[in-house]
C-alpha positions as CSV (number, residue, x, y, z in Angstrom):
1,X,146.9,73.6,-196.2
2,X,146.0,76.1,-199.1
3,X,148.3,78.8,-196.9
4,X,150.3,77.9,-194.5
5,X,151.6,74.5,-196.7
6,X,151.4,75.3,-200.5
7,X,151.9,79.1,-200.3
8,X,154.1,79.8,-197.3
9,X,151.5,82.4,-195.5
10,X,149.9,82.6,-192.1
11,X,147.1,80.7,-191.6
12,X,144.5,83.4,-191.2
13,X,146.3,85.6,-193.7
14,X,143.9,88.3,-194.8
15,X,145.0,87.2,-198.9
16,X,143.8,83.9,-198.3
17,X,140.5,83.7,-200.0
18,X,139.7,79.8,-197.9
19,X,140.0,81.9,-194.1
20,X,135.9,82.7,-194.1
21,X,135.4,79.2,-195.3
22,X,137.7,77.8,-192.2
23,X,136.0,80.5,-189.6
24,X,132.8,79.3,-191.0
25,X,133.6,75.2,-191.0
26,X,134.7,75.9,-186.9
27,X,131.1,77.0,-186.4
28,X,129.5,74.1,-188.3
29,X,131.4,71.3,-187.3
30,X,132.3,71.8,-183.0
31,X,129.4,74.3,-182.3
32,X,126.4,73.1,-184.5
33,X,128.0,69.1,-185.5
34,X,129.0,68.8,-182.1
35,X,125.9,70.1,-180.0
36,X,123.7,68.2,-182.4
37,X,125.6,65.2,-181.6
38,X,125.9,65.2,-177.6
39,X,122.3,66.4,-177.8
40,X,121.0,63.3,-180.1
41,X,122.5,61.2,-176.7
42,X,121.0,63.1,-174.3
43,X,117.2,62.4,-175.9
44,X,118.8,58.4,-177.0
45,X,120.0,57.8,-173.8
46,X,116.8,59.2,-172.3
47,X,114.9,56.8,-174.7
48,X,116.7,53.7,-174.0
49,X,116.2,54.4,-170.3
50,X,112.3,54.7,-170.6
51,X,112.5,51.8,-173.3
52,X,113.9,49.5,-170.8
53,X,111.6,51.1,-167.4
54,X,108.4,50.3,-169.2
55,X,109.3,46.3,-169.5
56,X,109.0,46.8,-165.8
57,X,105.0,46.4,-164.8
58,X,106.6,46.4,-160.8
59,X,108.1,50.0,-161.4
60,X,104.8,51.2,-162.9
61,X,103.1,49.7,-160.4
62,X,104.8,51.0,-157.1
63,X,106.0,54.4,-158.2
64,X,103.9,55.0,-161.1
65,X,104.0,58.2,-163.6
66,X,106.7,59.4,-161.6
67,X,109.2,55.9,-161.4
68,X,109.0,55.6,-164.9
69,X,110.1,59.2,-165.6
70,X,113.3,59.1,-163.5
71,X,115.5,59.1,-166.0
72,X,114.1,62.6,-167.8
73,X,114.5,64.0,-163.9
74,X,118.4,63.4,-164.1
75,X,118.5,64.9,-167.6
76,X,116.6,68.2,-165.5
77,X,118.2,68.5,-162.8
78,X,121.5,68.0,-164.7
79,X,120.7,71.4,-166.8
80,X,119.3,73.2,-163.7
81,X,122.7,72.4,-161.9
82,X,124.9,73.8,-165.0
83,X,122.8,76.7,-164.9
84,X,123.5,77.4,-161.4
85,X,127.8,76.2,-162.0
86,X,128.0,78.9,-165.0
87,X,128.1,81.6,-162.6
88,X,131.5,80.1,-161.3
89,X,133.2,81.3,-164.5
90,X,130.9,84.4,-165.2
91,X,130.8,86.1,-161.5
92,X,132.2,83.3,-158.3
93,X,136.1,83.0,-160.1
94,X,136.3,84.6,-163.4
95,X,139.4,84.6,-165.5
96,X,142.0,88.0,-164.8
97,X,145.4,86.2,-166.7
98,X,146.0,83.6,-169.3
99,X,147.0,80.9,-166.6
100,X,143.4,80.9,-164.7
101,X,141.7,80.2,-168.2
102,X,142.0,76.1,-167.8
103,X,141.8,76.0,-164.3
104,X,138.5,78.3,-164.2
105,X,136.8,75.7,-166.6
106,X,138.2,72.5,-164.7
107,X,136.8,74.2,-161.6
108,X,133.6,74.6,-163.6
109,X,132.9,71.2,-164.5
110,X,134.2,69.9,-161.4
111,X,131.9,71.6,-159.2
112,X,128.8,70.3,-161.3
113,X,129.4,67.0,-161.0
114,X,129.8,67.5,-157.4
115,X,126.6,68.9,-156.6
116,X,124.9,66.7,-159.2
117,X,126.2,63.8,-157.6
118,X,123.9,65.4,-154.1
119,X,120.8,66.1,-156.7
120,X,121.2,62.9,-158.1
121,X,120.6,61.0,-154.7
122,X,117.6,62.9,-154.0
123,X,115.9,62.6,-157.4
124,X,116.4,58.9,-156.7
125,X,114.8,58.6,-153.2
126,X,111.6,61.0,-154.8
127,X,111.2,59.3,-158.1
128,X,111.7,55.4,-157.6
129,X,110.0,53.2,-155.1
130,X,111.7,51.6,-152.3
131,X,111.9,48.5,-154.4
132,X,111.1,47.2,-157.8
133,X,111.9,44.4,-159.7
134,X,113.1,44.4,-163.7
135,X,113.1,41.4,-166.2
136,X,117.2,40.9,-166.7
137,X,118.5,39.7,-170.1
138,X,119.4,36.5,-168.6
139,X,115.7,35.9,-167.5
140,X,115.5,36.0,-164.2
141,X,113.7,38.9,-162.3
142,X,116.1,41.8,-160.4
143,X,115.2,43.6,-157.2
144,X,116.3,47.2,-157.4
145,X,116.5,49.9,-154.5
146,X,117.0,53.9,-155.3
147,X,120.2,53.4,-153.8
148,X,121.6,51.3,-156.7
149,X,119.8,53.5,-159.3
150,X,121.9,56.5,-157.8
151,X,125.1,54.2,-158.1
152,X,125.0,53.7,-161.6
153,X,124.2,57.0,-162.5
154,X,127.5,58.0,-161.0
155,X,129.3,56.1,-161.8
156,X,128.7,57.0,-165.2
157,X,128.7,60.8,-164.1
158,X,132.3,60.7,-162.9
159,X,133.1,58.4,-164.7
160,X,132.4,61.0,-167.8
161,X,134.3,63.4,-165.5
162,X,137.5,61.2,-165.5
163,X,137.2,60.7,-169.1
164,X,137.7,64.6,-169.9
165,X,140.5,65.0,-168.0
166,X,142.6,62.3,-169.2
167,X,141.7,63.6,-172.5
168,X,143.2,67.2,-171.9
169,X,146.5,65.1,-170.4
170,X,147.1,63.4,-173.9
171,X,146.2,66.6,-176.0
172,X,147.2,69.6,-174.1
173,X,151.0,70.8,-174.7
174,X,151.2,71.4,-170.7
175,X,151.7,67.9,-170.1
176,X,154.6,65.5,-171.3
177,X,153.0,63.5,-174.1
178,X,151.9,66.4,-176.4
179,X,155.4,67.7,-175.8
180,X,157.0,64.8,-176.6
181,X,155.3,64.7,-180.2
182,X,156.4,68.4,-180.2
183,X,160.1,67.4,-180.0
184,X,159.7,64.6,-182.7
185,X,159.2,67.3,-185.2
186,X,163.2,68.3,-184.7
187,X,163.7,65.1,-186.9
188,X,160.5,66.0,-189.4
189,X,157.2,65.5,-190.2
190,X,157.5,61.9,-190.7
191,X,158.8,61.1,-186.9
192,X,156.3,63.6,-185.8
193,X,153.4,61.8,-186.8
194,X,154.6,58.3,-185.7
195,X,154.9,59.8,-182.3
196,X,151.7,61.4,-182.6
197,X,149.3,57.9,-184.2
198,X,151.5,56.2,-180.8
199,X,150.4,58.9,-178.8
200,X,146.3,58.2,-179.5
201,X,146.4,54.6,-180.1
202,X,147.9,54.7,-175.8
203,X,145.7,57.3,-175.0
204,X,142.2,54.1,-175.0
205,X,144.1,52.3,-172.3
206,X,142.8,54.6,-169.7
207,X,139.6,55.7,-171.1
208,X,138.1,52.7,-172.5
209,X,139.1,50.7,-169.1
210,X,137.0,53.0,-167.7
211,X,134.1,52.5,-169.7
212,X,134.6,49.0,-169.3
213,X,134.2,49.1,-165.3
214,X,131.4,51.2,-165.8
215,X,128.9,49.0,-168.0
216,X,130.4,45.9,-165.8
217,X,129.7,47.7,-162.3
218,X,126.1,49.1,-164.0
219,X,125.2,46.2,-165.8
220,X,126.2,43.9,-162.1
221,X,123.8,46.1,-160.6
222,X,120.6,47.2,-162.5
223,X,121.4,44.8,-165.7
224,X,120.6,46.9,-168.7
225,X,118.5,49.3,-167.1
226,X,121.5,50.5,-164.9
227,X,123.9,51.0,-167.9
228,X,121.3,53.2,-169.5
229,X,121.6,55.2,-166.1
230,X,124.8,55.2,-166.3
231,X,125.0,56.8,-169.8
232,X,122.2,59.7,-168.3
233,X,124.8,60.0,-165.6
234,X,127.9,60.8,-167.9
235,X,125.6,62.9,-169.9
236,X,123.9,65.0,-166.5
237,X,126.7,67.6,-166.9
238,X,126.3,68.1,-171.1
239,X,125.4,71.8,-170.5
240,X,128.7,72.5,-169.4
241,X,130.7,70.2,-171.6
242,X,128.8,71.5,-174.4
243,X,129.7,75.3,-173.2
244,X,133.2,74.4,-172.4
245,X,133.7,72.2,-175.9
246,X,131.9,75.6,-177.7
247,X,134.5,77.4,-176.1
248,X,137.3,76.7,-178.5
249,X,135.8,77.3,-182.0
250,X,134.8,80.7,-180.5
251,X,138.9,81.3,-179.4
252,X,139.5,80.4,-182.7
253,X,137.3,82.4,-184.9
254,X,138.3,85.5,-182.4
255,X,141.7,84.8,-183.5
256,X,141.3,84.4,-187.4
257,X,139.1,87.6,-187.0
258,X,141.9,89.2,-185.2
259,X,144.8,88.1,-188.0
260,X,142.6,88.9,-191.0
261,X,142.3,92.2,-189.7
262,X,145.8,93.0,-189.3
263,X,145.7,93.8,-185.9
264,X,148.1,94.7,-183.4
265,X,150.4,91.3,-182.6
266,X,149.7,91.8,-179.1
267,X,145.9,90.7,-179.8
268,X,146.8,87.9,-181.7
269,X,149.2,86.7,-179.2
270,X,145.8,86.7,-176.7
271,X,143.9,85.4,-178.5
272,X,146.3,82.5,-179.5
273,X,146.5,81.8,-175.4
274,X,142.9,81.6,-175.6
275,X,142.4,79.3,-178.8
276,X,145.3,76.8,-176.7
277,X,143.1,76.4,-173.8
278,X,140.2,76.4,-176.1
279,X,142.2,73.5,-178.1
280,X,142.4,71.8,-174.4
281,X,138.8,72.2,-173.4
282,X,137.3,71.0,-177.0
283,X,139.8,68.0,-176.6
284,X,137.8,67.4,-173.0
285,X,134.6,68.1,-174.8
286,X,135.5,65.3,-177.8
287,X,136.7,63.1,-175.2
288,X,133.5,63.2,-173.2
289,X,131.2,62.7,-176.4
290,X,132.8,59.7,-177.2
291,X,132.6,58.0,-174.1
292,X,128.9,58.8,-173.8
293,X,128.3,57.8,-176.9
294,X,129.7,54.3,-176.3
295,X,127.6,54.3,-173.3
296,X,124.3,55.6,-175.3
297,X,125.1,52.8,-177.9
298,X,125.5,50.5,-175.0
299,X,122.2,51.3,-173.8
300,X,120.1,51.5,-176.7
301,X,121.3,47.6,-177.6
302,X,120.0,46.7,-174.3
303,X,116.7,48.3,-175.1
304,X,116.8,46.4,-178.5
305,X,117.7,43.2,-176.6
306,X,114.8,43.6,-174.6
307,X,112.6,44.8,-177.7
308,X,113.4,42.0,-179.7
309,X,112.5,39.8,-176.2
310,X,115.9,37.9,-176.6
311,X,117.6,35.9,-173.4
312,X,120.9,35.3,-172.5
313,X,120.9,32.3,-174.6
314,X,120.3,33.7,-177.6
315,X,122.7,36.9,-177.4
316,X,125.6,34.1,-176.7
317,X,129.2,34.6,-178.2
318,X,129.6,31.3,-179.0
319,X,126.8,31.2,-182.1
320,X,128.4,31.1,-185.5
321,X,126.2,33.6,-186.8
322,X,126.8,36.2,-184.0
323,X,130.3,35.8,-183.9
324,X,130.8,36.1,-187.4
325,X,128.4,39.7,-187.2
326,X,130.9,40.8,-184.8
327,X,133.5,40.3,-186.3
328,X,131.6,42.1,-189.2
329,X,130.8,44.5,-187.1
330,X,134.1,45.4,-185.9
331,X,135.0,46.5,-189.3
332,X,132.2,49.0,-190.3
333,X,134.1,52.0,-188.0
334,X,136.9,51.4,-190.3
335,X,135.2,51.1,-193.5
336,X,133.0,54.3,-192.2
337,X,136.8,56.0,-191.7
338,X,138.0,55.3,-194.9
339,X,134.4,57.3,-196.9
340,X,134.6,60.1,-194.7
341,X,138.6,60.6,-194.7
342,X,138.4,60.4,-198.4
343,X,135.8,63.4,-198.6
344,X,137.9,65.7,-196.7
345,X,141.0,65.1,-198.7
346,X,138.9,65.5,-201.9
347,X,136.8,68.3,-200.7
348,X,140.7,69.9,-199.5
349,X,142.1,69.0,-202.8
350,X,139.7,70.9,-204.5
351,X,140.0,73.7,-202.4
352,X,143.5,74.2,-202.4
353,X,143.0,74.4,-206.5
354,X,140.8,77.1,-206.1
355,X,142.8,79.0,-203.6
356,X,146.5,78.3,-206.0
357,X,143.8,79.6,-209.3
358,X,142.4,82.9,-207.2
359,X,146.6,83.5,-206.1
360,X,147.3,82.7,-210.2
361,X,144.7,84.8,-211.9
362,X,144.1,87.8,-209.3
363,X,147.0,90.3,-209.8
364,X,148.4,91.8,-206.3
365,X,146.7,89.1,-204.2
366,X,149.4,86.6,-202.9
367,X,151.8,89.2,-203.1
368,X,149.9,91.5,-201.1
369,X,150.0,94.9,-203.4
370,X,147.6,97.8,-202.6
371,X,144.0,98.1,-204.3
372,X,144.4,94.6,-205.5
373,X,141.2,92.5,-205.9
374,X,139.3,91.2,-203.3
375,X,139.7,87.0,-203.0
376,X,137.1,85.7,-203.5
377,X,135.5,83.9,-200.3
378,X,132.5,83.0,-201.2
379,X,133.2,80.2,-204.2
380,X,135.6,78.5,-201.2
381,X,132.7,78.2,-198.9
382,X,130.5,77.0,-201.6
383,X,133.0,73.9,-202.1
384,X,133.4,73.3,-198.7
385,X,129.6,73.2,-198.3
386,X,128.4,71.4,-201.6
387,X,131.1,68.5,-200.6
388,X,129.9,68.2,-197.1
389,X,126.5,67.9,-198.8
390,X,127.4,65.5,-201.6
391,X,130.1,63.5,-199.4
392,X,128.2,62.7,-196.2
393,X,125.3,60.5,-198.3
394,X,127.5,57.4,-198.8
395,X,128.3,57.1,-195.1
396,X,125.0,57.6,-194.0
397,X,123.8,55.0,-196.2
398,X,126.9,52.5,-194.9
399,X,125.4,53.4,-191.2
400,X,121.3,52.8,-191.9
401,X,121.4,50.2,-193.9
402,X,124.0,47.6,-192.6
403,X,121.4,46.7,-189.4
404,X,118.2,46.5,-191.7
405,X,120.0,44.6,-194.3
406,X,121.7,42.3,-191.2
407,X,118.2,42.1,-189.4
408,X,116.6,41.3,-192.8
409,X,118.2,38.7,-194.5
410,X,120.2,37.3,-191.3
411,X,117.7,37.9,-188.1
412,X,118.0,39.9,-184.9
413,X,120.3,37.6,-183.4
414,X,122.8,38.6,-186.3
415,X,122.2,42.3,-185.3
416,X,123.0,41.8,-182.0
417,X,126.7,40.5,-182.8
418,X,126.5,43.6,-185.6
419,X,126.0,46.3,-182.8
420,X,128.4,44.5,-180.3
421,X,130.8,44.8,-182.7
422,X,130.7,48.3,-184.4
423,X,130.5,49.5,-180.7
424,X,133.8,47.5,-179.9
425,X,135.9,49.1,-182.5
426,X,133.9,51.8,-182.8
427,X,135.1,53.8,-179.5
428,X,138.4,52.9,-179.7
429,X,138.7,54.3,-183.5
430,X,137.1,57.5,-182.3
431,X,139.3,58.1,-179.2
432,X,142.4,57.7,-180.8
433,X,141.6,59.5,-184.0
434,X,140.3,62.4,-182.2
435,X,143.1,62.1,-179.7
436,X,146.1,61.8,-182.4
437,X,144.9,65.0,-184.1
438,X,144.8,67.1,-180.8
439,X,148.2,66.5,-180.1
440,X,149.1,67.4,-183.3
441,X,147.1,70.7,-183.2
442,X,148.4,71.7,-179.6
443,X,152.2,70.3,-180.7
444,X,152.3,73.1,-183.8
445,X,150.9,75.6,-180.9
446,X,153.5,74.7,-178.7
447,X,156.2,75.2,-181.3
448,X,154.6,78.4,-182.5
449,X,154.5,80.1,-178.4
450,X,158.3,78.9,-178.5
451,X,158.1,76.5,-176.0
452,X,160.6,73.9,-178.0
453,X,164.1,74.0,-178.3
454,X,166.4,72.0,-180.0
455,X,170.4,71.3,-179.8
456,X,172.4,73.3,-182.5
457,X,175.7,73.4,-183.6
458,X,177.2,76.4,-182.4
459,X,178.7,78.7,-185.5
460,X,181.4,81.3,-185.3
461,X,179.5,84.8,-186.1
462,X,182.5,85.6,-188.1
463,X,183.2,82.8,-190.6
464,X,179.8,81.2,-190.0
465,X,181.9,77.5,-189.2
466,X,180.9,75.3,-186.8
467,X,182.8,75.2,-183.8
468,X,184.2,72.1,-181.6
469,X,185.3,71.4,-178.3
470,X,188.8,70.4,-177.4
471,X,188.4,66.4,-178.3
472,X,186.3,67.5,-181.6
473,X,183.1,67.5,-180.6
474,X,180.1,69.8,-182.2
475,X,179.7,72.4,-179.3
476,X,175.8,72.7,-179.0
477,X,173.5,74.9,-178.2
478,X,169.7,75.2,-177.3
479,X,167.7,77.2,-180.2
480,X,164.3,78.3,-179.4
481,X,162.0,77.1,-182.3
482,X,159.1,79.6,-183.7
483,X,157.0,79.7,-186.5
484,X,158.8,79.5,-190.1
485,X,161.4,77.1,-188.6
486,X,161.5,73.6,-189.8
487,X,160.5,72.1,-186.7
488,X,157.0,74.4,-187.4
489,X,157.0,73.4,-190.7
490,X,156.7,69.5,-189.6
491,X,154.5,69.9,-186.7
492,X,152.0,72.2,-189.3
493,X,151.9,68.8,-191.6
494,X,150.9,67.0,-188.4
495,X,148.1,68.9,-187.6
496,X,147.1,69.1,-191.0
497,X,146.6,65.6,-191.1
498,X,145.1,65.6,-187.8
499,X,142.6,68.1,-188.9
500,X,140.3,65.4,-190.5
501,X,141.1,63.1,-187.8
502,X,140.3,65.4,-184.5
503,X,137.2,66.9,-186.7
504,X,135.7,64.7,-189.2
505,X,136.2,61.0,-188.2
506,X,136.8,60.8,-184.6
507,X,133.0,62.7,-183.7
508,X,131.2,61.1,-186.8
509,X,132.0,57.6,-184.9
510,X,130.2,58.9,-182.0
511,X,126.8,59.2,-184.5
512,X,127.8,55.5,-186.1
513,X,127.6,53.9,-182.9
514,X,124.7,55.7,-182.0
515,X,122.5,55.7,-184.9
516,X,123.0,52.0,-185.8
517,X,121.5,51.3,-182.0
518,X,118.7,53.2,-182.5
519,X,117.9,52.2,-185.9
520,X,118.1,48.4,-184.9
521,X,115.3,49.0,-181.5
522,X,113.0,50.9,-184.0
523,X,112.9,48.1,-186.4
524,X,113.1,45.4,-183.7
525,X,109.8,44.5,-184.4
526,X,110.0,44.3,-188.2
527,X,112.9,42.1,-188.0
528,X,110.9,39.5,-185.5
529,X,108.5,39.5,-188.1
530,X,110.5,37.7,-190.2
531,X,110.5,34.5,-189.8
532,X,109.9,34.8,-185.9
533,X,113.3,36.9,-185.9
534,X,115.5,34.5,-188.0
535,X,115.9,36.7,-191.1
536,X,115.1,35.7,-195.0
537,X,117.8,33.4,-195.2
538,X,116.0,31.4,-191.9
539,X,119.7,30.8,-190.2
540,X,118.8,28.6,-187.6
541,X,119.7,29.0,-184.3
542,X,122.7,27.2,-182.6
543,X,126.0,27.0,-181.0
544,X,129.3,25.7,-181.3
């Protein structure tokens, strides 16, 4: 914003004294923000599993230590197997030109959910007895065979799979939707970011029918305990999401690294190949995250369901009280939105006056003169960090304390619609924010390889007039667009606005819908304590 926007430089321009803090913000938020956050639902999906196997006393019975550690063996043998699928990209099929880059990482996490798919069947047969029954949320008692356990798990698996890939369809510029956006910039920014907010609000249909099918197929088979398989399933091939997500902020640095040195153009032009593919593959990586997180959240309310000893009756849609917390619910992903959103455009604002007082008050600097000053980086990474501090408090707050406060003074059944809820909206928030803002990103890169054109009126060379066909008509012309044009300069305040959409809001709704479950199971038991789970305010129980 601070460059490209307000001052009319590159983006990683050398003179810009915010590129370190950008390089440094890449590393924080999708290496260390986003492996913190598929790695809190690899241990919570874990939990909820186990939460849910221990209800069980005919698991523990028949298959013992081992049965009731089934769901840590899928979260093994899922890292095992990605060890053994990294060679694919390293030493089996690496990359020798720009267009084997996607296809080697597709390749990659195909082939590891193929052969965890195999592993997955076995673990099953070793872990779990030949039959067990579980306590359903309805009440009545569910016989279970390894066979159905496998299901579920793959289900979620490929499920997780299928989720990635229709990710990259609606955010890389190889495919029609992101180019589509692309054109809308010939009109301006404005046209370009109505296509673009269309383009992630239609990009849920797909995934979140998905995610649908999957808790109703898991749920249909192993009631709650089978949608927390599930979500182990979709998160069995996290070590190569998480190395193929990783991938992009690494393209990215390489190539703000490669601008701020003022190397060769041919570098940069590599390196921009790579960051577009890298673009792609932390699009697949976002994609993925959210859907597991849904699926963690999903699991970790059946856990609390189970913790709290509730029945079918109880959990029903058509209490007052719980249809009115959902309906709460529903609107803390917004309200979350709106706090975090807000930070980045103040932290941004106060950035881009920092950046327009070093350009003001350091002689040489913006215009680039010999022996000028040095910017200075270090005062933009200090705002950057000291907001992300100071900004992130009021959020967290919002997420921790809205189900202790609901299970307090309303009772678990109030939670329950709460969760339900938060999740409902939740997903759908995430995957279109984090959609929209991908296609924004890979639209400007598109326009910036010189992949659009646009019709032109065709001017005379000489007298610099527009000329016309024989019944008057403009004759037109196709004019490749590239960066400095106007149709660059729209799609740039597209992805600027996507920036806190793809980065900020989209993953922190993956750690809203996860940390509100988790907080409601471990205080399942305080709430009950109040009032045999009815809350301060005593609601009783009933329905319409």
């Amino acid at each position: 914003l601070a460059g490209k926007v307000v001052s009319g430089i590159p983006e990683d321009d050398p003179r810009n004294p915010a590129t370190i803090a950008d390089n440094v913000g890449d590393n924080v938020g999708d290496v260390a923000g986003m492996g913190s956050d598929l790695f809190g639902s690899f241990a919570e999906a874990t939990c909820a599993a186990l939460v849910v196997a221990a209800q069980s006393g005919s698991l523990i019975a028949q298959g013992g230590w081992a049965g009731l550690m089934f769901p840590v063996a899928i979260s093994g043998g899922g890292i095992l197997v990605c060890l053994v699928c990294s060679f694919i990209a390293t030493h089996i099929q690496p990359v020798k030109k720009e267009v084997d880059i996607e296809k080697v990482l597709k390749v990659q996490l195909g082939a590891t959910t193929i052969i965890l798919t195999v592993v997955v069947y076995i673990l099953a047969y070793i872990f779990l007895p030949s039959k067990f029954q579980i306590n359903a949320v309805s009440g009545t008692v569910i016989n279970f065979t390894p066979t159905k356990a496998w299901g579920c798990t793959i289900a979620g698996l490929w499920s997780g799979c299928m989720i990635g890939f229709i990710t990259e369809y609606y955010t890389s510029h190889s495919y029609k939707p992101v180019r589509e956006v692309a054109q809308a910039c010939e009109t301006g920014a404005a046209t370009n970011i109505i296509y673009g907010l269309a383009l992630g609000y239609k990009s849920t249909i797909i995934p979140v029918g998905i995610l649908a099918g999957i808790v109703f197929v898991a749920f249909s088979l192993m009631d709650m305990y089978g949608v927390a398989l599930a979500a182990l399933g979709m998160l069995g091939t996290l070590s190569t999401c998480l190395a193929i997500d990783v991938y992009g902020p690494i393209c990215d640095n390489a190539g703000g690294i490669a601008e701020m040195a003022e190397m060769p153009e041919t570098v940069r032009e590599k390196t921009d190949a790579l960051d577009a593919a890298g673009n792609t593959t932390a699009a697949i990586g976002k994609g993925f995250a959210i859907g597991s997180a849904c699926l963690v959240g999903l699991a970790l309310f059946g856990a609390f369901v189970t913790r709290a000893g509730l029945n079918l009756a109880s959990v029903s849609l058509v209490s007052p009280l719980i249809f009115a917390s959902l309906i709460f619910g529903a609107m803390i992903p917004y309200w979350f939105s709106a706090m975090t959103m807000k930070s980045v455009g103040q932290a941004a604002n106060e950035m881009v006056k920092e950046v327009a007082r070093q350009f003001r008050e350091i002689p040489g600097l913006l215009e680039g003169t010999p022996g000028h000053a040095p910017p200075d980086h270090a005062r933009c990474i200090k705002i950057s960090t000291d907001a992300s501090l100071r900004e992130m408090v009021p959020p967290a707050v919002l997420v921790m304390t809205a189900p202790i406060l609901t299970g307090m003074f309303f009772g678990v059944e109030a939670v329950v619609g709460l969760l339900a809820g938060g999740m409902a909206s939740g997903v759908q928030l995430a995957i279109s924010a984090s959609n929209t803002g991908g296609a924004w990103d890979n639209a400007k890169k598109y326009v910036e390889k010189g992949g659009l054109y646009i019709d032109m009126p065709k001017r005379d060379e000489v007298t610099g007039e527009i000329m016309r066909d024989e019944f008057g008509s403009p004759i037109l012309v196709s004019v490749r667009q590239r960066k400095g044009s106007e149709c660059h300069k729209a799609a740039v305040v597209g992805d600027t606005v996507g920036d806190p959409l793809k980065d900020t809001s989209g993953p922190a709704l993956n750690i809203l819908m996860k940390l509100m479950a988790i907080i409601s199971l471990v205080f399942a038991d305080f709430f009950m304590s109040i009032n045999n789970g009815q809350g301060y305010f005593n609601i009783p129980r009933r329905v319409f």
